[in-house]
C-alpha positions as CSV (number, residue, x, y, z in Angstrom):
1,X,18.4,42.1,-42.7
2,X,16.9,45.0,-44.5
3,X,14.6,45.7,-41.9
4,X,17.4,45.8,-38.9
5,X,19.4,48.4,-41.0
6,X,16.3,51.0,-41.5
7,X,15.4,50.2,-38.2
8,X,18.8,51.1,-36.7
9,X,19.1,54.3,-38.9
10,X,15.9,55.1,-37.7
11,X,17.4,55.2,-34.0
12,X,20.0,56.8,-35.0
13,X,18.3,59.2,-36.5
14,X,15.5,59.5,-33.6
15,X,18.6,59.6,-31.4
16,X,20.7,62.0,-32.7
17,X,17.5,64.6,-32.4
18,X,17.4,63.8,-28.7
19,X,21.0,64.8,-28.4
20,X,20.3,68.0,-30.2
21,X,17.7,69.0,-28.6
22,X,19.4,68.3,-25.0
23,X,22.0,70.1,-26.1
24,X,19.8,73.4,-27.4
25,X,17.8,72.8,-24.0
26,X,21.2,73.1,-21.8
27,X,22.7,76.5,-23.9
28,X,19.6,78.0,-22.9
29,X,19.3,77.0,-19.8
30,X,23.0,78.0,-19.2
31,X,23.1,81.0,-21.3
32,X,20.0,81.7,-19.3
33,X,21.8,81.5,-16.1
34,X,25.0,83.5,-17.5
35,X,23.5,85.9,-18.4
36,X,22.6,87.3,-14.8
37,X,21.7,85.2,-11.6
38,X,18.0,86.6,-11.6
39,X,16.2,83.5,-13.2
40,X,18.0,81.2,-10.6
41,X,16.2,82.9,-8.0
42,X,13.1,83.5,-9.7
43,X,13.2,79.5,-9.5
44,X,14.1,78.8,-6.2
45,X,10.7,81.1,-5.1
46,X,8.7,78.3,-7.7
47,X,4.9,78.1,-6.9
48,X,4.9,75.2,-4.9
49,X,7.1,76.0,-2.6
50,X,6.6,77.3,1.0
51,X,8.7,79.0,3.6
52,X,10.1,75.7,5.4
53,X,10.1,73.3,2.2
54,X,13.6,73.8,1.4
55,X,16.6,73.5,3.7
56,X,20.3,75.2,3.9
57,X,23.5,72.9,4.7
58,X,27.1,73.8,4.7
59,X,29.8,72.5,3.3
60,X,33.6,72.3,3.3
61,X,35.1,74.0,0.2
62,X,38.1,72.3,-1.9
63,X,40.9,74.8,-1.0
64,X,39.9,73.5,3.0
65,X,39.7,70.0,2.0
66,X,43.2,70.1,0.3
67,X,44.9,71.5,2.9
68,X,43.2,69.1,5.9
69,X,44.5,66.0,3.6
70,X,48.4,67.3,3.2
71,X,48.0,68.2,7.1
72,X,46.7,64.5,7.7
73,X,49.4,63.2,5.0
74,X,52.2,65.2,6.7
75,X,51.8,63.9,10.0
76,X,51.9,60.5,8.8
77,X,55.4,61.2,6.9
78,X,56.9,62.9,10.2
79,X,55.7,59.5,11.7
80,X,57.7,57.5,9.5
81,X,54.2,56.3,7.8
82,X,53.1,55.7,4.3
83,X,49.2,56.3,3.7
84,X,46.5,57.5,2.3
85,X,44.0,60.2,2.8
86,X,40.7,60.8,1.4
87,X,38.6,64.3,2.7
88,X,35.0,63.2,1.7
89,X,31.9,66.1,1.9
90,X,28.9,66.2,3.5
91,X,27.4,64.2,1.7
92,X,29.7,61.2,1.3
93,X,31.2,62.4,-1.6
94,X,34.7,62.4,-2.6
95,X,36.4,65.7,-2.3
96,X,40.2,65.0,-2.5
97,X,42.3,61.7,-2.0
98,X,46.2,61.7,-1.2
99,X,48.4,58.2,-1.7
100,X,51.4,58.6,0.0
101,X,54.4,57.5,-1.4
102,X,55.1,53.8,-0.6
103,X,51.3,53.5,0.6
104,X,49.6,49.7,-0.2
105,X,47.3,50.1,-2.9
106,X,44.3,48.7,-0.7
107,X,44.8,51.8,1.3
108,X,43.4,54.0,-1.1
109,X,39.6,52.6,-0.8
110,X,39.5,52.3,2.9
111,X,40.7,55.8,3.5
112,X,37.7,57.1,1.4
113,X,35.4,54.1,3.4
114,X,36.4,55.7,6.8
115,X,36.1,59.2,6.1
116,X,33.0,58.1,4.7
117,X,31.6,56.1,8.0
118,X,32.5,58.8,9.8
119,X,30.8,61.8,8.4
120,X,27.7,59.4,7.8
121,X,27.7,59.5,11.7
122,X,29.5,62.3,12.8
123,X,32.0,60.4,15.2
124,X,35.4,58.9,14.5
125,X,35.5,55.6,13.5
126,X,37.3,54.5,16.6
127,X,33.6,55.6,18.4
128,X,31.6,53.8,16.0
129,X,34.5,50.2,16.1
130,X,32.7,50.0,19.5
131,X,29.3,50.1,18.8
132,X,29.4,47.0,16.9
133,X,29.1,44.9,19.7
134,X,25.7,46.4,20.4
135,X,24.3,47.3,16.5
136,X,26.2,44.7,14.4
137,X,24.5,45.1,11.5
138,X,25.8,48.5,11.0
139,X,28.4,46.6,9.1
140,X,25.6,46.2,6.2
141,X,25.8,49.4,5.3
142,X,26.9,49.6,2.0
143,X,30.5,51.7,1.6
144,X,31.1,52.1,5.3
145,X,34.5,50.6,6.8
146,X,34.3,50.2,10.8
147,X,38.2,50.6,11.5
148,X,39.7,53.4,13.4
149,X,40.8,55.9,11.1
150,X,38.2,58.3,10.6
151,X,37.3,61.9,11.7
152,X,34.4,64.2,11.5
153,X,34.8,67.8,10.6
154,X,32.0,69.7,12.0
155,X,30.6,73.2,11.7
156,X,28.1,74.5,14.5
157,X,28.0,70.9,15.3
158,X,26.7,69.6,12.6
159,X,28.8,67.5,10.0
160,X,30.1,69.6,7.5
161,X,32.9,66.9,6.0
162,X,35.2,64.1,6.9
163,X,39.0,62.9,6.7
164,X,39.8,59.6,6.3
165,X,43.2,57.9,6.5
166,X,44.6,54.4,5.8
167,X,48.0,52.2,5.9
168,X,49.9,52.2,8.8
169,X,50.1,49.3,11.1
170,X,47.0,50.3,13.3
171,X,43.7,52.4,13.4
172,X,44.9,54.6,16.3
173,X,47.6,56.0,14.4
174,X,45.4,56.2,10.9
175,X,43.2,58.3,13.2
176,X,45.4,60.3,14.8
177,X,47.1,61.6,10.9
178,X,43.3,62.1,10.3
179,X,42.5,64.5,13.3
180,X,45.9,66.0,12.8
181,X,44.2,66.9,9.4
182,X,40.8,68.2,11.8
183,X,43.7,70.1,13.5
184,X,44.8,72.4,10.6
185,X,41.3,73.5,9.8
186,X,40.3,73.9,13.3
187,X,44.1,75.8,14.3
C-alpha cells in the first residue's frame, strides 16, 4: 500500500511539472506572438517549406454566419414553422446553431447534420437525397444526414460554409428557410 501512495505522489509530482512547463511554454509562445506579428511570419516562411506547400482557403466569419441563421430562422417563423438552424464552416465545424421556439429537440442535431452534408459536398441536400439511388453507401459517412434541408454557401465557387435547417413537416420547406438564409448573405 506504501508503494501505491509514493508511486502516485510521484505522478503527481512528475505531472504537475508537465503542467508547468506547458504552461511557461504557451506564455512564451503567446507573449511571443503579442508582442508583434513578426515571429508568426518568420514561421510560416520555416525551412522546409516551398512556394506551393501551403494552401489559402476562405471562410465565412461569425457576424455572416449569425445573420444567415436569423434570416433562415425568420423565414421559417413567417411560415408558421418551428426549427432549427445550424451555419456550419468550411470545414464541418459548427459555427452558430438557432432552436426555434416550439422546435422538437431531435431537430437540433439534424440541422447541424445537413448543413454539414451539404458543405462536405457543396450541393443542397435535396441534390445529394437523389444520388443515393446511384452511391448508397454515401449514407456511411459518419455525421452526414441525407434529407433535404441543406444549403451550400459558396465564394468564387468554392464552399466557403453551409446552413442547415430542421423541423418542419418536409425537407423542401427546411431547405427553402435554409437558402432564404443563402439569400441574406448573397442580397
Amino acid at each position: 500500500m506504501k508503494h501505491i501512495k509514493n508511486t502516485q505522489r510521484v505522478r503527481l509530482v512528475a505531472g504537475g511539472a508537465l503542467l508547468a512547463a506547458a504552461a511557461v511554454g504557451t506564455v512564451g509562445v503567446v507573449s511571443a506572438g503579442a508582442s508583434s506579428p513578426a515571429p508568426a511570419v518568420r514561421a510560416a516562411a520555416a525551412p522546409g517549406l516551398h512556394k506551393g506547400d501551403t494552401v489559402e482557403s476562405t471562410h465565412l466569419d461569425t457576424a455572416a454566419a449569425v445573420k444567415a441563421a436569423q434570416a433562415a430562422l425568420h423565414a421559417a417563423e413567417k411560415g408558421n414553422q418551428h426549427v432549427s438552424v445550424a451555419v456550419v464552416d468550411r470545414d464541418g465545424n459548427t459555427l452558430v446553431t438557432l432552436r426555434g421556439d416550439g422546435a422538437g429537440p431531435q431537430s437540433y442535431a439534424s440541422a447541424e447534420k445537413k448543413a454539414y452534408t451539404a458543405v462536405s459536398w457543396n450541393a443542397p441536400t435535396s441534390e445529394l437525397v437523389e444520388r443515393l439511388d446511384q452511391t448508397p453507401n454515401l449514407r456511411d459517412v459518419p455525421g452526414t444526414l441525407f434529407l433535404a434541408g441543406g444549403a451550400p454557401l459558396t465564394a468564387k465557387g468554392a464552399p466557403v460554409a453551409a446552413i442547415g435547417v430542421a423541423g418542419a413537416p418536409s425537407g423542401d420547406l427546411d431547405e427553402t428557410f435554409a437558402k432564404a438564409g443563402v439569400a441574406a448573405l448573397n442580397g
